[in-house]
N, C-alpha and C positions, 0 to 999 in steps of 0.2 A: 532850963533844960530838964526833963522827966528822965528818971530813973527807968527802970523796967517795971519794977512794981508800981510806979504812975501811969504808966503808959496805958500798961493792961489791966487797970481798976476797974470797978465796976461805976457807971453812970446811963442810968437807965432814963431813957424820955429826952435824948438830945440830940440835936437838929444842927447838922454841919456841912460847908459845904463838900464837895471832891473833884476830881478832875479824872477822868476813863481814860489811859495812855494805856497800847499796847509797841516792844518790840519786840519784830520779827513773831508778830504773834503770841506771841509773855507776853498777859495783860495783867496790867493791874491797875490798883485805887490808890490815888495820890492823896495826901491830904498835907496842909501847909498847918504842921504845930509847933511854927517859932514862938509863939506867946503861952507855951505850957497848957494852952484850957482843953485840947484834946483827952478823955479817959477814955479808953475802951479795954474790956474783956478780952480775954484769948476767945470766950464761945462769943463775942460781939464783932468780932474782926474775922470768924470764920461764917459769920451768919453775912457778914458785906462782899465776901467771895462765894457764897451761894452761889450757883447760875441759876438757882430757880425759884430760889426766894430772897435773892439779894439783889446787888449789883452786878455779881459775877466778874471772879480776878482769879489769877494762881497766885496773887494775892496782893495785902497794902505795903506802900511805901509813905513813911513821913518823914516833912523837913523840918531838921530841928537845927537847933544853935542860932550862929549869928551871921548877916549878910557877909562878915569877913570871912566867916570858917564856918558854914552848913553841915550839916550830919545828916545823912542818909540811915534810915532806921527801917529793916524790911521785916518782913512778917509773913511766913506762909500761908497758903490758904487753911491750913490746921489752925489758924491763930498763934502756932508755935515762932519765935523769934530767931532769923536765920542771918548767919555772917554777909554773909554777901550775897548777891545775885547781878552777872552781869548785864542782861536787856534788862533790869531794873533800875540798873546805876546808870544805863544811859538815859533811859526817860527819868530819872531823879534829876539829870544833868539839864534837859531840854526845859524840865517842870521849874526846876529852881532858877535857871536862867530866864526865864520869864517870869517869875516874883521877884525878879532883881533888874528888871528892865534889860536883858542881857538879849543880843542877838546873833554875836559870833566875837568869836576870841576863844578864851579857855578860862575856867575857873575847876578849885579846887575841894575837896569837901571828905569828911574824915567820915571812916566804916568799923566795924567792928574787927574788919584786917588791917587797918589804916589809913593813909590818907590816898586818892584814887584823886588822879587829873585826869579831864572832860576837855576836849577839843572838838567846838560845835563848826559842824563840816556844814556844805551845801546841801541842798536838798535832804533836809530836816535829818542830817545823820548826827552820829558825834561818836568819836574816836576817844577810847578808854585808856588811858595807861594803868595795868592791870598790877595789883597787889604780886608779889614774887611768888610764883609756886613754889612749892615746897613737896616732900614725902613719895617724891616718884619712886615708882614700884613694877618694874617690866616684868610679862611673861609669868604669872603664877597661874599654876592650875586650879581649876574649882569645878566642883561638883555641883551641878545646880539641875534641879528636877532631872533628873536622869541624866544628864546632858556635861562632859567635861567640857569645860571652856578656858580658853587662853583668855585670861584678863589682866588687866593695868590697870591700874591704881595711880591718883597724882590730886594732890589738892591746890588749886587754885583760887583760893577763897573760901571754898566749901570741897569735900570730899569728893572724889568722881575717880569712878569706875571707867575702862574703858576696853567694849570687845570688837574685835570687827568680823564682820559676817561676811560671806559672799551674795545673797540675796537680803537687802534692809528691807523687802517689801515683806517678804514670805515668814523673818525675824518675830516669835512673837513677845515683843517689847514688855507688855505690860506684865505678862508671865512671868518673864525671866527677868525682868524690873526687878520686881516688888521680893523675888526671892533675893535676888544681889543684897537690893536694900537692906534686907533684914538679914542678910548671913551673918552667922558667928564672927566670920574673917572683919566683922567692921562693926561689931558688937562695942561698945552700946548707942554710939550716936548712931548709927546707919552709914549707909554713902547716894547719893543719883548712882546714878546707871546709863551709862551711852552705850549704842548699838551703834557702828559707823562702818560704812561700804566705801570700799576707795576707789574714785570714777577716773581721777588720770593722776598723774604724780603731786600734782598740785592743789586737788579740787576730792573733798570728802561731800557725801551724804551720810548723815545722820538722824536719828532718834534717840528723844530722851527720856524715862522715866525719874519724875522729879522727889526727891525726900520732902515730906510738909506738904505737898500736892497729894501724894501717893496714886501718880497717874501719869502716863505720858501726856508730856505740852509740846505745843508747835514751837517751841525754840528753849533753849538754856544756855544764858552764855558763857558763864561759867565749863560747862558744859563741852560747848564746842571750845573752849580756848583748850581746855585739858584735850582733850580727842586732837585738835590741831596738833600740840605741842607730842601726846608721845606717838605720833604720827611722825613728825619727825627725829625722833629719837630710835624707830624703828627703822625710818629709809633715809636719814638725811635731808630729806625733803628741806630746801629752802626758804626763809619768808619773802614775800609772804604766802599762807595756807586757807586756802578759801572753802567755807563750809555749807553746806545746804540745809536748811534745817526744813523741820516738817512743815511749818505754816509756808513755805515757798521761798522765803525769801536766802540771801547768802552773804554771809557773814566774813568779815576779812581778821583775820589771828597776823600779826607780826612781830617781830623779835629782831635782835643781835645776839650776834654768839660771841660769847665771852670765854675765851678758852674753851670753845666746844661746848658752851653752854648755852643757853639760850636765855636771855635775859632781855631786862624795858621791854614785855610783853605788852602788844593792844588790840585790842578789840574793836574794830569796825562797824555798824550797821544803823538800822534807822532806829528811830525811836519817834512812834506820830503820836500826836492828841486826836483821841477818839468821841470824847462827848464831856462837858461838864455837868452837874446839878447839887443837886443838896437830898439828905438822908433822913432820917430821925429814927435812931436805932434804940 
């Protein structure tokens, strides 16, 4: 098993294969380094999420550990090393499931939030049971380019923002992104950023602007779990909370309430294999 200083070493002139899986549009690069001999760079793991002189990803995922207990290890397109990501953990789940000869059941595999179970559904989905949020924060005001906004706060893995707009089309995301991201209020790691419009009591449209992308992507599931969640912490809404994300597709969030709480959070959606080959970076 590699350290983080193993991971991201330098090893220039080597030739590996990978696997192109996107969910919900979060794509990224798979690579299988249970035998330790993967090194890459932080600038070698942003130059394979290139889209125009790489492979193109919001970024890589590797499988470490053992067929008993797999470790999912993600990495944003900065080459920077990030706790979690949910459509990444489910393509880890589909990816490692088949280097394990796996076709439906559920298996288990530990994150930098801990350990996350995978239930591979029909039609190439798989159903997450999500790390426990924590740090929920309703209703603060913020000043962002000129602009007061109601926003929420909650981490579910990774930090996340959450505003709702009345028009998500006219919203401009990447603007008001990239300032959330960096506001003092979440100094020094940063936070994502969700823009979310509420279409019936049950069913959100979203957008996201991702921290380590530094760019809105067609899905975050992390992302939408948080937006789902103080979604119902605002109207009660019950699980389950269905989300729409910008690549098209929609996402299912569910929960029980545990004295009013919501708790055993999951995460629904697809996760496909898009293309395999081999690199030499």
């Amino acid at each position: 098993m590699l350290s983080l200083s193993g991971f991201l070493g330098e090893n220039e002139g080597m030739t590996f294969e990978f696997t192109k899986m996107n969910g919900a549009g979060n794509d990224f690069v798979m690579v299988d380094n249970r035998d330790g001999s993967l090194s890459l760079s932080r600038d070698q793991i942003a130059q394979l999420c290139d889209r125009h002189r790489g492979i193109g990803a919001d970024g890589v995922i590797a499988v470490e550990g053992t067929p008993e207990l797999p470790r999912m290890r993600y990495f944003n397109a900065d080459g920077g090393e990030a706790e979690m990501c949910g459509n990444g953990a489910r393509c880890f789940s589909r990816f490692t499931a088949q280097l394990l000869g796996l076709t439906s059941g559920t298996l288990s595999f530990r994150t930098e939030v801990g350990m996350i179970a995978a239930e591979l559904l029909p039609d190439d989905r798989v159903r997450l049971r999500m790390s426990e949020p924590h740090s929920l924060q309703l209703s603060h005001s913020l000043r962002v380019l000129d602009r007061e906004l109601e926003v929420h706060s909650l981490n579910t893995g990774v930090p996340h923002t959450v505003t709702f707009v009345q028009n998500l089309e006219e919203t401009p995301v990447f603007e008001l992104g990239r300032s959330l991201r960096q506001h003092q209020r979440f100094a020094p790691a940063g936070t994502n950023a969700n823009f979310a419009q509420v279409l019936t009591s049950d069913t959100l449209a979203i957008r996201t602007y991702e921290r380590g992308v530094e760019d809105e992507t067609l899905a975050c599931g992390t992302g939408v779990v948080a937006t789902a969640l103080v979604h119902h912490h605002l109207t009660k809404a019950p699980s389950p909370i269905y989300v729409q994300v910008r690549g098209g597709d929609t996402l299912e969030v569910g929960f029980i309430l545990e004295n009013g709480h919501p708790t055993a959070v999951t995460l629904a959606g697809p996760a496909d294999f898009v293309f395999t080959g081999s690199i030499s970076i």
